[in-house]
N, C-alpha and C positions, 0 to 999 in steps of 0.2 A: 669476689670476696664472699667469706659464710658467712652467712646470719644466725645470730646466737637465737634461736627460737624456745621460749616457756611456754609450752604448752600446760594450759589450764584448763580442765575439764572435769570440775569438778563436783557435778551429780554424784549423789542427791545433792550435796550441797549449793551454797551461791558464794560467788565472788567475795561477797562481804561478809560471810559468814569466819571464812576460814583467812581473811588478812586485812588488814587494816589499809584507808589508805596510802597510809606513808609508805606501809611494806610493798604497796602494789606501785607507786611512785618509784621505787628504790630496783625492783625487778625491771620496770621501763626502762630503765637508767644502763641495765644491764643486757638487754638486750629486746626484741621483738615480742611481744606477750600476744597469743593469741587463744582468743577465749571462745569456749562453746559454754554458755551457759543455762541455754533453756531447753536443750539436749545433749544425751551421749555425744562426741564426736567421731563423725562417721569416718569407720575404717579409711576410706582412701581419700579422706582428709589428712590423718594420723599418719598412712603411709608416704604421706607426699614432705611433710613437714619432718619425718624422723631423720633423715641426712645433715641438720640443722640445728635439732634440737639439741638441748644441753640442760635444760631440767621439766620435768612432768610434774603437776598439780591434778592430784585424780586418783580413779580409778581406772585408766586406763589400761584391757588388757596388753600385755607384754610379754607374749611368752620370749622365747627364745628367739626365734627368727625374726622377730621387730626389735630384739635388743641388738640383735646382729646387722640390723641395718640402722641403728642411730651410733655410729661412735664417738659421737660427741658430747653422748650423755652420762651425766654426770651422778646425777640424783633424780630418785621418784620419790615424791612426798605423799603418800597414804591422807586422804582426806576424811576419812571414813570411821577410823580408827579400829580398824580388823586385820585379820592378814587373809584376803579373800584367794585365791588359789589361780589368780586371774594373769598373776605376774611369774616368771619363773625365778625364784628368790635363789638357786642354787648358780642359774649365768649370773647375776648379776654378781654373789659373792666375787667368781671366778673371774670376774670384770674389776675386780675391787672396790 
């Protein structure tokens, strides 16, 4: 069976910067939360968990070829509040 995995990586920020905990109560609820938060998380950490995952908290890059290996994802949430060049914003349209 799959694991609905949240990956949250979300440098610069923290955990509690960017949700409350009721909102992060509410995400457990939903599936597996896995957090890196006192670094980046390391590429083949991200590559292992993308077959699972189903929403991103971060700045996680993403170009295409990591989008093409998570098809269960749904949503990336921008923590950052930029649009840094790190994601490929044109697959994911084409992903709807």
């Amino acid at each position: 069976m799959s694991r609905n995995i949240i990956l949250v990586d979300p440098l610069p920020r923290t955990l509690d910067l960017i949700m409350t905990p009721d909102v992060r109560a509410r995400l457990e609820a939903l599936g597996e939360v896995v957090l890196s938060e006192d670094r980046p998380m390391p590429d083949a950490e991200v590559d292992a968990l993308l077959p699972d995952t189903v929403l991103i908290f971060g700045q996680t890059a993403m170009p295409r070829e990591r989008l093409d290996r998570a098809p269960r994802l749904r949503a990336i949430v921008n923590v950052e509040t930029n649009f840094l060049p790190n994601i490929d914003y044109q697959a994911c349209n084409e992903r709807g």
